[in-house]
N, C-alpha and C positions, 0 to 999 in steps of 0.2 A: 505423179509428178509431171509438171511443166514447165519444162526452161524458158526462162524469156531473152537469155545472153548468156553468151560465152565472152570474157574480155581473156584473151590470153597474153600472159607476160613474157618478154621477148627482154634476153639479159643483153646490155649495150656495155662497150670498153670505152668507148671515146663520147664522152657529151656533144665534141664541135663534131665528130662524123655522125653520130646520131641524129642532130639537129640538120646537117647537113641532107642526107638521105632521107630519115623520114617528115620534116617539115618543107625545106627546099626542093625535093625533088619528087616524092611522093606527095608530096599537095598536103599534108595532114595539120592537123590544128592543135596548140598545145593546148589542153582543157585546164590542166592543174600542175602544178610541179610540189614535191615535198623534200624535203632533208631533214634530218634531225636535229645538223649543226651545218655552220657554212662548210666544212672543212668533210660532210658526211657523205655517203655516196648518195648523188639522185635516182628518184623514183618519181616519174609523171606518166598522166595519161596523157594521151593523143585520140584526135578522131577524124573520120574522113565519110562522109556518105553512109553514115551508119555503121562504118567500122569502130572499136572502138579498140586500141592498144593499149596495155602498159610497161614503161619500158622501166629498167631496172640497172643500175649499177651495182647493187646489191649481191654480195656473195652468196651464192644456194640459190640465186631465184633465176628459173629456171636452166637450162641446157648451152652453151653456145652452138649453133648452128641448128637449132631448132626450126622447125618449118610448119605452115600452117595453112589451111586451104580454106581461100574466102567464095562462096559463089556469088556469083555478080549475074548480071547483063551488062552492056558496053565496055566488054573487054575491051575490043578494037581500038573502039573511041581512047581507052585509057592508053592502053598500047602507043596510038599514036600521040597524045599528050606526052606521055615520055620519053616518048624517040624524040621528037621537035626540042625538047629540053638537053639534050647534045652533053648528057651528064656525063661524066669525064668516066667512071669505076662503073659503067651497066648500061648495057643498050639491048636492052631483051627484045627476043622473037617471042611469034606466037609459033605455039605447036597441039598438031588433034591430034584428040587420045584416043585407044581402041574402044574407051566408054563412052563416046559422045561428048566429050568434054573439049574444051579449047584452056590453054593454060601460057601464061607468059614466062618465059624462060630463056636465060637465068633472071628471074627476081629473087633475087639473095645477095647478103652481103653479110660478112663478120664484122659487125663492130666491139 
């Protein structure tokens, strides 16, 4: 077996805060949106530099407060892209880890 992606889905409560954090503030791109009916919970992907999200209003898909670890290069660089954007709910640090890792914290939020 060989994986080519992971897209992990991330359950959201609020569409205007979801749109808010992960379009507005996280930089991400809505790729597709679906509903079953106007009136049904949405489910879209998003993507950002080869991330690829999907996010869900959907009851059962997956956990709230679930967490998920992207490795990258240009943490920094992002780091500071988000600090400069003066978002009202997160202003993460960077923090090194005992395993050589560099990690932005808190990046989370409940929606």
């Amino acid at each position: 077996m060989e994986a080519s992606k992971v897209i992990p889905i991330l359950r959201i409560f609020d569409e205007t805060k979801a749109r808010e954090f992960y379009i507005g503030w996280l930089g991400f791109q809505i790729d597709w949106e679906h509903r079953y009916s106007d009136d049904a919970p949405l489910y879209m992907q998003i993507s950002r530099d080869g991330v690829t999200l999907h996010l869900s209003e959907h009851h059962g898909d997956s956990t709230p407060g679930a967490k998920i670890f992207i490795e990258c290069t240009g943490v920094r660089d992002f780091h500071q892209e988000l600090n400069e954007k003066h978002y009202k709910y997160n202003r993460p640090g960077l923090e090194q880890e005992p395993w050589n890792a560099i990690h932005q914290s808190p990046l989370s939020i409940h929606l």
